[in-house]
N, C-alpha and C positions, 0 to 999 in steps of 0.2 A: 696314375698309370704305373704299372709294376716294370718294374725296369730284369723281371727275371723272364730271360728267353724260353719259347715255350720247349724247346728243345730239351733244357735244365729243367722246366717242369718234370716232365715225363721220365725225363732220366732220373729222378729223385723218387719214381714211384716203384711198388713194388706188389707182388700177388699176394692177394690173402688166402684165408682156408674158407670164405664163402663162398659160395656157389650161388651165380646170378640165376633171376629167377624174373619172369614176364608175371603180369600181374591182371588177369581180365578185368578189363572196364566194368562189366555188368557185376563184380563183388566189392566195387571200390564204388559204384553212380549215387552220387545225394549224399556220401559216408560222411559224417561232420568230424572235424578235424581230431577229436578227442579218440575217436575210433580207427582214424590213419594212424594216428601216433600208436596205438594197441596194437595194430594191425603190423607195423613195424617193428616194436617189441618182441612180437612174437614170431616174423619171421629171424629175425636175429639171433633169438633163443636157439631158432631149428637151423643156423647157421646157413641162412638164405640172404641175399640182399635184392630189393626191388632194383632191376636194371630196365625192365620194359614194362608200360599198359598197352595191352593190346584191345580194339574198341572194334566194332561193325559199324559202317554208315550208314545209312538209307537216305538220299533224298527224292523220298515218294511220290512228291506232289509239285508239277510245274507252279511252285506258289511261294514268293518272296519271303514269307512270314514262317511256311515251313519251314525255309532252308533257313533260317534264322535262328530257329528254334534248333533246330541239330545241329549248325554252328557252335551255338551257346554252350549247345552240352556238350559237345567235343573243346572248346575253350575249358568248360570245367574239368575236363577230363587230365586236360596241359595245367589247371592250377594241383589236381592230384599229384598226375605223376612229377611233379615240381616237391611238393610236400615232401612225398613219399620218396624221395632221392633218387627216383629214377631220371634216367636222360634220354630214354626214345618213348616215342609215343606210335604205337604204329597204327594203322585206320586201314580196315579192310572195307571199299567201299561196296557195297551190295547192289544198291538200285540208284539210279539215275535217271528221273526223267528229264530235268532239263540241265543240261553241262553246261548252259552258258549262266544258268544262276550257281550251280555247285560249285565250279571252278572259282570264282573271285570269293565265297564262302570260304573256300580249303585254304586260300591261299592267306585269306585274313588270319584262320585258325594257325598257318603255319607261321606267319611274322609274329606271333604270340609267342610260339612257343618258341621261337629263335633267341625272342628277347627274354626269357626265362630257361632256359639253358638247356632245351629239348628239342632232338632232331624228330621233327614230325616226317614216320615214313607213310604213304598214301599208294594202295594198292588199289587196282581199278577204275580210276580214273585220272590220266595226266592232269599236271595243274597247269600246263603250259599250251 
């Protein structure tokens, strides 16, 4: 455990000349790692840093297996923007047919990304 307060963190940091920059899911979905790391390179070059992926949800279909299935890919999504050094991941939710399968979904995808260092935010449907 680090014995340095996070107070003494933050106060030891300081602004850079990059300009933070969201990163849409849909140009980063399936990308294999060799192609984030390019992806990175290059926005670094353009003096950008990945701070956000922003994603759409849909769960279309009152059906276990769907909501599984877009779980998964929103969990993928939290192994990217982890890669990619971003720290929020935000989810704009779109369609919901059933909220009592979506919500314990969003809310496994959000202890994920907790425990990898990203605040998952969730727009349109509470997780509570």
């Amino acid at each position: 455990m680090s014995t340095t307060s996070r107070s003494d963190a933050v106060a030891g940091c300081r602004p850079t000349e990059q300009t933070p920059v969201a990163v849409d899911a849909d140009t980063i979905a399936g990308t294999a790692r060799d192609d984030l790391r390019t992806l990175v390179a290059e926005l670094t070059r353009e003096g950008y840093v990945p701070a956000e992926v922003t994603a759409d949800a849909r769960f279309e279909e009152d059906c276990s297996l769907a909501t599984q299935r877009e779980a998964d890919r929103l969990r993928d999504l939290v192994d990217a923007a982890a890669f990619l050094g971003a720290n929020r991941l935000t989810v704009d939710v779109e369609t919901v047919e059933c909220p009592e399968k979506a919500r314990p979904a969003l809310s496994a995808v959000a202890e994920r990304a907790h425990r990898d260092g990203i605040t998952l935010d969730v727009d349109g449907l509470a997780l509570h």
